[in-house]
C-alpha positions as CSV (number, residue, x, y, z in Angstrom):
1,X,20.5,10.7,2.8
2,X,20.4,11.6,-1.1
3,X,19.6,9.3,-3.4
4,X,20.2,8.7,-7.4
5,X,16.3,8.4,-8.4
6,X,17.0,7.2,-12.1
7,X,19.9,7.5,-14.7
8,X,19.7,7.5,-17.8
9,X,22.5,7.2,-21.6
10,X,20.8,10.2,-23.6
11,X,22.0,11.0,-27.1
12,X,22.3,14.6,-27.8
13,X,23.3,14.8,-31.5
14,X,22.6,18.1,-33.1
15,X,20.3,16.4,-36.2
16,X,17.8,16.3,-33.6
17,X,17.7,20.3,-32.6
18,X,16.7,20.8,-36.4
19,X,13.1,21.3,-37.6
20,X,10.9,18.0,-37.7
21,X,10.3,18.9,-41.4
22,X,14.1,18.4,-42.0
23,X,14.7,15.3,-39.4
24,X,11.6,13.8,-41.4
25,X,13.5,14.8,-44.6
26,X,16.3,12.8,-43.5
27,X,14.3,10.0,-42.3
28,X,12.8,9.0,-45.5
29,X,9.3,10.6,-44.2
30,X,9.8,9.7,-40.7
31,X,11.1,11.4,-37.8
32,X,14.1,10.0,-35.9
33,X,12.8,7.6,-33.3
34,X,15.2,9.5,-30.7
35,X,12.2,12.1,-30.8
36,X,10.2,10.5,-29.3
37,X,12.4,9.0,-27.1
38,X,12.9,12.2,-25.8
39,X,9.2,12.4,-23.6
40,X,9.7,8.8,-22.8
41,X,12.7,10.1,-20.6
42,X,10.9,13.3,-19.9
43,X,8.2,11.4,-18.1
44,X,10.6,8.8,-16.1
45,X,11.9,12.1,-15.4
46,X,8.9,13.7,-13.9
47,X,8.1,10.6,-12.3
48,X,11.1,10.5,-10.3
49,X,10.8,14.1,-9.3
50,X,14.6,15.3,-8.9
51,X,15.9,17.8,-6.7
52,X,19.0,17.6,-9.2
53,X,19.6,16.3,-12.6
54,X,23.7,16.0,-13.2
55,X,24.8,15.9,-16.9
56,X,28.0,13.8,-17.8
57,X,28.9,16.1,-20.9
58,X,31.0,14.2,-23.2
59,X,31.1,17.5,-25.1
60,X,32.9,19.3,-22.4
61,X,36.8,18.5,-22.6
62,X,39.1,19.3,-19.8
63,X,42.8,18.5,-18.9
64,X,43.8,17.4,-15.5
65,X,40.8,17.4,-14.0
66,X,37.1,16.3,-14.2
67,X,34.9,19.8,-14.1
68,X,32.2,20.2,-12.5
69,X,29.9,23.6,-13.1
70,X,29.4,25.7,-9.9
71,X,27.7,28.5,-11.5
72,X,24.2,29.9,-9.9
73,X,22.6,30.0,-13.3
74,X,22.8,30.1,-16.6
75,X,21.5,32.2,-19.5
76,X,22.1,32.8,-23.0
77,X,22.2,32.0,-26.6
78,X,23.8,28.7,-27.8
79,X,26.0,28.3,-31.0
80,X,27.7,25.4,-31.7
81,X,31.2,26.6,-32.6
82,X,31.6,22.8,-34.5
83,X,28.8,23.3,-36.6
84,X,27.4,26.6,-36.8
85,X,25.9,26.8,-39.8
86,X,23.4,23.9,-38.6
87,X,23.3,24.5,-34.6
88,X,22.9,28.0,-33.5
89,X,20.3,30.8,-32.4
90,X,19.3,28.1,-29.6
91,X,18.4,30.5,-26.5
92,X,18.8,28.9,-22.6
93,X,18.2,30.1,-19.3
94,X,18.3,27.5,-16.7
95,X,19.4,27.0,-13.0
96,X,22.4,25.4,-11.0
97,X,23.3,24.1,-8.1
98,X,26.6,25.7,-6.5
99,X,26.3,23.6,-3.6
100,X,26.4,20.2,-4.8
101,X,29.1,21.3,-7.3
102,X,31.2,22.3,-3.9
103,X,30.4,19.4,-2.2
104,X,31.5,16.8,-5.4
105,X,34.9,18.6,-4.9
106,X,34.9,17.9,-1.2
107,X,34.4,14.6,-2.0
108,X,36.7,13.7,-4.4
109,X,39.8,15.9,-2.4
110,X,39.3,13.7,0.6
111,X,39.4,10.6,-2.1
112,X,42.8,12.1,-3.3
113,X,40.3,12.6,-6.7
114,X,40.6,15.0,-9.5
115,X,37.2,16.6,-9.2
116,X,37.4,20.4,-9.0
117,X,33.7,23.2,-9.0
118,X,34.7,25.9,-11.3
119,X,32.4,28.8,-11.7
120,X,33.6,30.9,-14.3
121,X,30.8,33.8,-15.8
122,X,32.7,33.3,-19.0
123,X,32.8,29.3,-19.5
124,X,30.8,28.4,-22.4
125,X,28.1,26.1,-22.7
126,X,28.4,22.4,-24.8
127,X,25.3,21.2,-27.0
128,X,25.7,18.2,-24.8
129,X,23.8,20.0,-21.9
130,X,21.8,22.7,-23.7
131,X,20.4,19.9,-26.2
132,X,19.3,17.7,-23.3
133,X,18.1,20.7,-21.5
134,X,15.3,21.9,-24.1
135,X,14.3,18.6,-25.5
136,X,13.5,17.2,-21.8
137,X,12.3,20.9,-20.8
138,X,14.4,21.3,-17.8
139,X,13.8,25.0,-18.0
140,X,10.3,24.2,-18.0
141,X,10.2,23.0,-15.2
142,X,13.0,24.6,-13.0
143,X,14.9,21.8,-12.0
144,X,18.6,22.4,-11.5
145,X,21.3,20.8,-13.9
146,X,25.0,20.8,-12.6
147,X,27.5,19.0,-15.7
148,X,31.0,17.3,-15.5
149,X,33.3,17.5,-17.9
150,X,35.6,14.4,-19.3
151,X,38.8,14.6,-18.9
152,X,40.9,13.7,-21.9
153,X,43.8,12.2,-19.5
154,X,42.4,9.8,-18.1
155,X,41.2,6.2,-18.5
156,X,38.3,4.4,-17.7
157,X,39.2,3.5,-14.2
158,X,39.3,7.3,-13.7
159,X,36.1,7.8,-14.6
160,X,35.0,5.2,-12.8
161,X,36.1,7.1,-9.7
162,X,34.9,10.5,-10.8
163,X,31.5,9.2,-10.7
164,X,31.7,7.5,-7.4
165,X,32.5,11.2,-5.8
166,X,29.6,12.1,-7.5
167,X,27.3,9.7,-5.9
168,X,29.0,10.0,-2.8
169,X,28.5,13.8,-2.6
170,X,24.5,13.0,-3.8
171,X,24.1,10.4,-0.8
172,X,25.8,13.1,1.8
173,X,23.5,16.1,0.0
174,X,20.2,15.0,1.1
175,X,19.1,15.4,-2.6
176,X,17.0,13.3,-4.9
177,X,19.1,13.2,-8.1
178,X,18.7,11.9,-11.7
179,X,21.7,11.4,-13.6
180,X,22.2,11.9,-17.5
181,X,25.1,10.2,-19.3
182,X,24.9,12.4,-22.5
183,X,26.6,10.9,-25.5
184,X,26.8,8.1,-28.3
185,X,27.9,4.6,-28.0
186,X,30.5,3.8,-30.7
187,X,31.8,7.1,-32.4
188,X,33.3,7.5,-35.3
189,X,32.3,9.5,-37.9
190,X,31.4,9.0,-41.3
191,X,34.2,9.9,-44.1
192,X,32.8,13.6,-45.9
193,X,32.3,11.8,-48.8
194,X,30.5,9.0,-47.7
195,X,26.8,7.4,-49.2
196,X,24.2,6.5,-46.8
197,X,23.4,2.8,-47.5
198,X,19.9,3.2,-46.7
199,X,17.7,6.4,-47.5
200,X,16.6,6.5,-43.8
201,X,19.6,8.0,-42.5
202,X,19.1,7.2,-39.3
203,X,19.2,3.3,-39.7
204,X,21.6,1.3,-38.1
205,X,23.2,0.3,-41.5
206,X,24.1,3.8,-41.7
207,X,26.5,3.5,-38.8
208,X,30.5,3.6,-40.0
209,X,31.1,0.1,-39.6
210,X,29.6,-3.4,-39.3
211,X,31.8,-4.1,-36.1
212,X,30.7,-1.0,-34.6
213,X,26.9,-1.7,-34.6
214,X,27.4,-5.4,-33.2
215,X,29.9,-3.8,-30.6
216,X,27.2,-1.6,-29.5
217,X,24.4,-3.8,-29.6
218,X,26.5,-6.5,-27.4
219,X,26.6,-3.3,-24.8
220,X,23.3,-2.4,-25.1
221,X,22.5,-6.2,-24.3
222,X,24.6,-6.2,-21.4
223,X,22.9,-3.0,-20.5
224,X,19.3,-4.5,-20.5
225,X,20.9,-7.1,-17.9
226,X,22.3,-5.0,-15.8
227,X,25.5,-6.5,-16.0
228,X,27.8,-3.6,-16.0
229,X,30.6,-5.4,-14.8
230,X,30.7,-7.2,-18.3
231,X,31.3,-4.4,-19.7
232,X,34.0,-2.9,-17.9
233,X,35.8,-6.1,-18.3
234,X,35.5,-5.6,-21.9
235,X,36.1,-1.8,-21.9
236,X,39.9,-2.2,-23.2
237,X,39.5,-4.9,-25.8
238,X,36.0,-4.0,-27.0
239,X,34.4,-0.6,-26.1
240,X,37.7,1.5,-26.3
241,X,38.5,0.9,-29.4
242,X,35.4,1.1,-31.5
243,X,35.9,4.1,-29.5
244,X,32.7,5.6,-27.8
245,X,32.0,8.9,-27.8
246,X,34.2,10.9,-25.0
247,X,36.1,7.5,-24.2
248,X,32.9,6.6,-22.6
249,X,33.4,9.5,-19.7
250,X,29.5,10.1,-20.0
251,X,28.6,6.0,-19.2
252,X,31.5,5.3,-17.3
253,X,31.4,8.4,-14.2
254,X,27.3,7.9,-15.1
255,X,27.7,4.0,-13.3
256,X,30.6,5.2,-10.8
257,X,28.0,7.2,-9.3
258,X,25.2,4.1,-9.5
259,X,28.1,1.3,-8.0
260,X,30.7,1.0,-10.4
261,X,30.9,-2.8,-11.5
262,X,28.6,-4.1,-8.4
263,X,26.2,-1.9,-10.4
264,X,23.6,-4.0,-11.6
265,X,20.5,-1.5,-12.7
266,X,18.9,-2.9,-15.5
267,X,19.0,-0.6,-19.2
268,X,15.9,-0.1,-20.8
269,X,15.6,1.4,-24.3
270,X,13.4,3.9,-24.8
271,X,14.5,4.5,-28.4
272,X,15.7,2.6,-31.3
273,X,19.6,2.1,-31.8
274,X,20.2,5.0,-34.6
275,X,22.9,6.1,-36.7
276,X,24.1,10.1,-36.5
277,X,26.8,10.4,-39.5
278,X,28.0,6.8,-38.5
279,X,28.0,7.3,-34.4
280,X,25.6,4.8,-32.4
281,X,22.7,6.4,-30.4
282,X,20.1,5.5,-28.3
283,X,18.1,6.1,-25.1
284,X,18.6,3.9,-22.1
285,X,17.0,4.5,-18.8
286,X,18.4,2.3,-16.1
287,X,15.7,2.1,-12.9
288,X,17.9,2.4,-9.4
């Protein structure tokens, strides 16, 4: 039997693929704590010693179904076509995993799901797996990454179910897995215009609104007791409307795959909650 060796909400925001004179520029002479949040997760990582890590990429919007990559491997250079005057030139060349890609889509068609493998030569990449895949140096090391997509039709009990194909496909693989929710809390942007209200502009103040930080501090909290069910309960009212990144696809198929609502895996953070032109981010590993 396969088993789901650690999980993990990573941000990914392109800030931190910039230069650490530049991030320490923008942090009023220090570097954003997410940094060094990154080798916390690298070694939990290494620890756990994966066969697989699956990426939730709330980066990677599909209609009508939730994508996962079937592709063999991967190879090339990244530009962000949001931003490519600040993310670009970022080279990759990393391996997947065809078979458990296949076998998520077994899975979900015997579920009467809507997860489909698509391996396509010519699908691009998202910064939401190639930012995750140098700073925790999953080329480095050769471990396999397969991503989902989020489908933009959906709502959260979708996702929900999207993930539990996942972990259902893991358990039948034989595969020790680690999975990687990449992707903000609450996310919404900053106006173009708008003045940082502290010169660190990665503290919390920064982010757009006041409801918005408490919001996503009363997850995180909820997080650190493993009480994911709170959450879900919440979802409508609260979470969906701050909204999170990706309408929380990356968190919400992330805990289908770990048990759905009977999840209770404890979140703990191994970064401070930052601000990324007003979206919430941090680094939450959850032990399984």
């Amino acid at each position: 039997m396969g088993r789901i060796v650690g999980a993990a909400l990573v941000s990914h925001h392109p800030g931190l693929m910039q230069c650490e004179e530049f991030r320490r520029a923008m942090g009023a002479g220090e570097d954003s704590d997410l940094i060094a949040g990154y080798a916390r997760v690298r070694q939990r990582i290494e620890a756990a010693k994966p066969d697989v890590v699956v990426i939730f990429d709330s980066h990677w919007f599909t209609t009508g179904y939730h994508l996962v990559d079937a592709s063999k491997r991967y190879a090339g250079t990244y530009v962000s076509d949001e931003m490519p005057w600040y993310l670009h030139g970022v080279p990759y060349d990393y391996r997947g995993l065809p078979e458990l890609a296949m076998a998520i889509e077994a899975v979900s068609r015997e579920r009467g799901g809507y997860n489909r493998a698509i391996a396509n030569p010519e699908l691009g990449r998202q910064y939401a797996t190639i930012n995750l895949i140098k700073h925790l140096r999953l080329e480095t090391s050769d471990t396999p990454v397969v991503s989902v997509s989020s489908c933009q039709n959906c709502t959260w009990p979708h996702f929900v179910r999207s993930g539990e194909a996942v972990g259902e496909a893991i358990r039948r693989s034989g595969l020790n897995a680690v999975l990687l929710a990449s992707g903000a809390l609450s996310h919404k942007f900053n106006d173009i215009e708008w003045k940082p209200k502290h010169p660190r502009i990665f503290h919390e103040s920064n982010v757009s609104r006041p409801e918005n930080i408490a919001s996503d501090k009363g997850a995180i909290a909820l997080m650190a007791e493993g009480r994911h069910d709170r959450i879900l309960e919440r979802w409508d009212d609260d979470f969906r409307q701050m909204p999170w990144e990706a309408f929380g696809a990356h968190y919400l198929q992330m805990l289908g795959a770990m048990g759905g609502a009977d999840c209770r895996a404890k979140g703990e953070a191994l970064s401070a909650y930052e601000n990324a032109r007003g979206t919430g981010n941090i680094h939450i590993w959850f032990a399984t």
